[in-house]
C-alpha positions in Angstrom: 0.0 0.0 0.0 3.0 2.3 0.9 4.0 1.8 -2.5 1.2 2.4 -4.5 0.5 5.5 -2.2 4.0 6.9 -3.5 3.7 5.9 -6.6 0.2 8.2 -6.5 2.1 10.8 -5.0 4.6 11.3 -7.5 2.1 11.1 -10.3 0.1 14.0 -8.5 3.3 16.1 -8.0 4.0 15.1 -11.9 0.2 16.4 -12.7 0.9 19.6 -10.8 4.1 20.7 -12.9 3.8 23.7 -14.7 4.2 23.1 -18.9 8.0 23.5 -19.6 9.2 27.2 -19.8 9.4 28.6 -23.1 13.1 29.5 -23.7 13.5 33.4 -23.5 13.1 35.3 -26.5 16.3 37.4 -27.3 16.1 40.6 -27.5 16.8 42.4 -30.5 20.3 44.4 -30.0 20.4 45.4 -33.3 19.3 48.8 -33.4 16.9 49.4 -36.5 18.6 50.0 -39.5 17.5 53.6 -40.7 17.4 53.8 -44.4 19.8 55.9 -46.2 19.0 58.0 -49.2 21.7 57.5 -51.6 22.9 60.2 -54.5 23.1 59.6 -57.9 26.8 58.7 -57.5 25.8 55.8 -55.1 26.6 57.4 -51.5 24.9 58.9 -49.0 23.4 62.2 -50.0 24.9 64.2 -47.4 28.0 65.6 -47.4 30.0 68.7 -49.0 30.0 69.2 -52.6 31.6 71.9 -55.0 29.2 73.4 -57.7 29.4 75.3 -60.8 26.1 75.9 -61.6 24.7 76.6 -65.4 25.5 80.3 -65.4 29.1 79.9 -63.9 28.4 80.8 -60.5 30.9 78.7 -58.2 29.5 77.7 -54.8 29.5 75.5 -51.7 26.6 72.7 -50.8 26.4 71.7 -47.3 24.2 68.4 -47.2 23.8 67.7 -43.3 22.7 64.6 -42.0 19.7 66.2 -40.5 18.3 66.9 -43.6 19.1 70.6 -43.6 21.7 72.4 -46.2 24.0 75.4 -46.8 24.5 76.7 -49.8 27.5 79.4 -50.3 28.4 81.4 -53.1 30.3 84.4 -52.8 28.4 86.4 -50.0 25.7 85.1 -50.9 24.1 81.9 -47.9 21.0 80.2 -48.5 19.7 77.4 -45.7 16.9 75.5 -45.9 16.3 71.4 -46.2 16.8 68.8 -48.5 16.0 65.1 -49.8 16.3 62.7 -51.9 13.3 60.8 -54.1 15.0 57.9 -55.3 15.8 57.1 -58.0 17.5 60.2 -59.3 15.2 63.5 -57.8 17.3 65.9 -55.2 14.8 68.4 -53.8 15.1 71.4 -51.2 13.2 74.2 -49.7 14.9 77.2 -49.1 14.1 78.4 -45.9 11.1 80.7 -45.5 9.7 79.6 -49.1 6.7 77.1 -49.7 7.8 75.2 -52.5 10.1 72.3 -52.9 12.2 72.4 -55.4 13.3 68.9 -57.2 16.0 68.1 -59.8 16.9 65.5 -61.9 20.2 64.3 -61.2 22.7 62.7 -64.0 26.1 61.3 -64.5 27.4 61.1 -68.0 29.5 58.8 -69.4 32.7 60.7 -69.0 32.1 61.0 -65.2 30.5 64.6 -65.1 27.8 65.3 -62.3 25.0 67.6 -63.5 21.4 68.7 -62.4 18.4 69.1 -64.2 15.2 71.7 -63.6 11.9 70.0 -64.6 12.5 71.6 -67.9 15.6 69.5 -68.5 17.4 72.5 -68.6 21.0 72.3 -67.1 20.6 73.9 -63.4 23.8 72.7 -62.0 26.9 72.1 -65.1 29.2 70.2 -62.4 28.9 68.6 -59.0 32.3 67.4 -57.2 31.4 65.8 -53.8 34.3 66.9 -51.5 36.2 63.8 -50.0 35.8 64.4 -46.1 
């Protein structure tokens, strides 16, 4: 009787066990990978670039990783955002205007950087980004 009474017993204690535990899930420690507008030339968009736009005028484009730019020419500074609609659109907003601006990007075959107004007229003859 003592045996079948411990036999019962550890049948009731087996009854009683919880289902196993489900392993842990890891959490993820890979922070989310934030996508990255690239340029026409393949990199990231931001970054420093030197520009001769279509009427010769020489200047300095400021591409922050915030999304905000600086454009210098002369004495003349312009701020305002910018972005990139992929495939080949760069667009800014000068600060304090409404409208957002978007060009068509190109590289031709000989390696030149250019920029194209929605007219296909050349806004932008060269674009050098600036090794930093």
């Amino acid at each position: 009787m003592k045996k079948l009474a411990l036999i019962a017993g550890v049948l009731a204690l087996g009854a009683c066990q919880s289902e196993p535990a489900e392993e842990p899930v890891a959490e993820e420690t890979e922070a989310a990978v934030e996508e990255v507008a690239l340029a026409v030339d393949g990199l990231p968009g931001a970054g420093t670039y030197e520009v001769v736009m279509a009427d010769g005028t020489e200047g300095t484009y400021v591409a922050a990783e915030d999304g905000t730019f600086t454009w210098t020419a002369g004495d003349t500074v312009e701020t305002g955002t910018w972005s990139i609609r992929p495939p080949d659109q760069w667009c800014e907003q000068a600060d304090g205007e409404e409208e957002v601006i978007c060009h068509t990007e190109a590289i031709s075959e000989d390696g030149v950087w250019s920029s194209f107004d929605a007219e296909g007229n050349v806004s932008a003859a060269s674009i050098v980004r600036v090794a930093e």
